[in-house]
Each structure stands twice: as C-alpha cells, then as structure tokens.
C-alpha positions in Angstrom: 110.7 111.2 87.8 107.3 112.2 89.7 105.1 110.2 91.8 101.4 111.8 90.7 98.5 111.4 93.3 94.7 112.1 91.8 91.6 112.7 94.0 88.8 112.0 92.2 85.0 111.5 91.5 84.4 107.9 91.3 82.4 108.3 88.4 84.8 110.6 86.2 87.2 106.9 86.8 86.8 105.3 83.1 87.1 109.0 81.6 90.3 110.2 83.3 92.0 105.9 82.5 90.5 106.5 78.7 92.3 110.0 79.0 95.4 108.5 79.9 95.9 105.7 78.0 95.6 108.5 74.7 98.9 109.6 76.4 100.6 105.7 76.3 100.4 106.4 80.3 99.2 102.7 81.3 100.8 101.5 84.6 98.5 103.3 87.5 97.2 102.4 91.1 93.5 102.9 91.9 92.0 102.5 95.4 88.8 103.3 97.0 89.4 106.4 99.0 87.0 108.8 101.5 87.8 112.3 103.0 86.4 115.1 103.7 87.1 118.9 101.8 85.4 122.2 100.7 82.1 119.6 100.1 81.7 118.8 103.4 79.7 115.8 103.1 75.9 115.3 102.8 72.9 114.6 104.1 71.0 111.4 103.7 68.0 109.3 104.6 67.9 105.8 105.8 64.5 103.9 106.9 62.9 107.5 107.9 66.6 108.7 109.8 68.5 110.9 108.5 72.2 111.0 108.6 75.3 113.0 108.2 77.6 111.4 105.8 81.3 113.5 106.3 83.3 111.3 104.5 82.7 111.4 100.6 83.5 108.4 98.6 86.4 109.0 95.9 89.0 107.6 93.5 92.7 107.5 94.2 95.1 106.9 91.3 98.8 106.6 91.7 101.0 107.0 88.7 105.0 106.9 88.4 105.9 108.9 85.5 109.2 109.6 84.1 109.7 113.7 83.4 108.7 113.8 79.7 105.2 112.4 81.2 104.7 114.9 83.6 102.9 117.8 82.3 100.7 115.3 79.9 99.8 113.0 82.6 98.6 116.0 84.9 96.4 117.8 81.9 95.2 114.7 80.5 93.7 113.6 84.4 92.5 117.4 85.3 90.6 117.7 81.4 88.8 114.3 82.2 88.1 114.6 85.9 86.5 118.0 85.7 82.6 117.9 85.8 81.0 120.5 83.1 83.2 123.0 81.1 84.6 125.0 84.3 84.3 122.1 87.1 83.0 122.1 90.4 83.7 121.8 94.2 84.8 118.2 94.5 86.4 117.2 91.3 89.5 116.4 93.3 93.0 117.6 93.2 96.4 116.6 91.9 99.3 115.8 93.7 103.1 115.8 92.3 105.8 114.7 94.5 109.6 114.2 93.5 110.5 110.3 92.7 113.9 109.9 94.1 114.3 106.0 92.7 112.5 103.1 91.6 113.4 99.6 90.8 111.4 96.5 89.0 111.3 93.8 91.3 111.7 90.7 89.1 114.4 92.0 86.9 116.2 94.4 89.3 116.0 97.5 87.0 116.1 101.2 88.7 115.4 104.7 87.3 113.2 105.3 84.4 113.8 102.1 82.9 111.7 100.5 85.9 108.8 102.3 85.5 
C-alpha cells in the first residue's frame, strides 16, 4: 500500500478528481494548502500598494492506494494536473510514501481491505 500526496494548481482540481475516478480511484483527501517553490510568489496590487505574496495558493490531495493502484493513480494525477502539453513551473509535485497499515474505523478492517 502507498500513501500518495499531490501538490497542485487549484484550478487543475475537477480535472485531476475526473482523471481519477476513470481509474475507480474514489476515496481522496483535499485541503487548501500554500507554500512557496521554484514560483516564488507574485506580485500584486491592493488600493494603489503593492504587495509581495510568497505563499501561492494550492490543492493537496491525499489518497491511500493499494499497490495495483499505484502507478495509475500517479499518471492519471500528473496527465491532468499538467498545464499545456509539457507543463510548467508550479503544476505541483507527487509524493509516494510506504503505507505500513490501515484499519476502517467502524468495522475494524486492516490492510487493503480498509482502504
């Protein structure tokens, strides 16, 4: 089992869930995330002032996947979070980290089974 982490654009969001659910991958986490990376924020003016926005707004999405989900989990999020045909600075990254265990809470499943 993997534990998959995705950094991405907020608006590439319905694309990259519409890319997964092709895949029958349903169960994911998504939370309102900012950081800073090779963008390195942005300018912007407010009432005449402008000001230094380092923190860019993104999407994280969490997703326990068993192995045979792996590898189509990870394509299908990079194909739909990439901007244009060879992406861009920002588009995010992809994280895959080892899932030791898991277990349901209202049934008391563990493994695969509870994901």
């Amino acid at each position: 089992m993997k534990y998959i982490i995705a950094i991405i654009q907020p608006t590439r969001l319905e694309a990259v869930k519409e890319a997964l659910s092709h895949i029958e991958v349903f169960r994911l986490t998504i939370s309102d995330v900012q950081g800073i990376g090779r963008q390195k924020g942005h300018t912007e003016t407010y009432r005449g002032h402008e000001y230094q926005i380092n923190f860019i707004r993104k999407v994280k999405i969490e997703i326990a996947v068993d192995d045979k989900f792996v590898e189509p989990t990870i394509k299908a999020i990079a194909q739909a979070a990439r901007t244009g045909t060879e992406g861009k600075i920002g588009d995010g990254k992809i994280f895959m980290l080892p899932l030791e265990d898991v277990m349901r809470i209202s049934t008391g499943e563990r493994g695969p089974e509870a994901i």
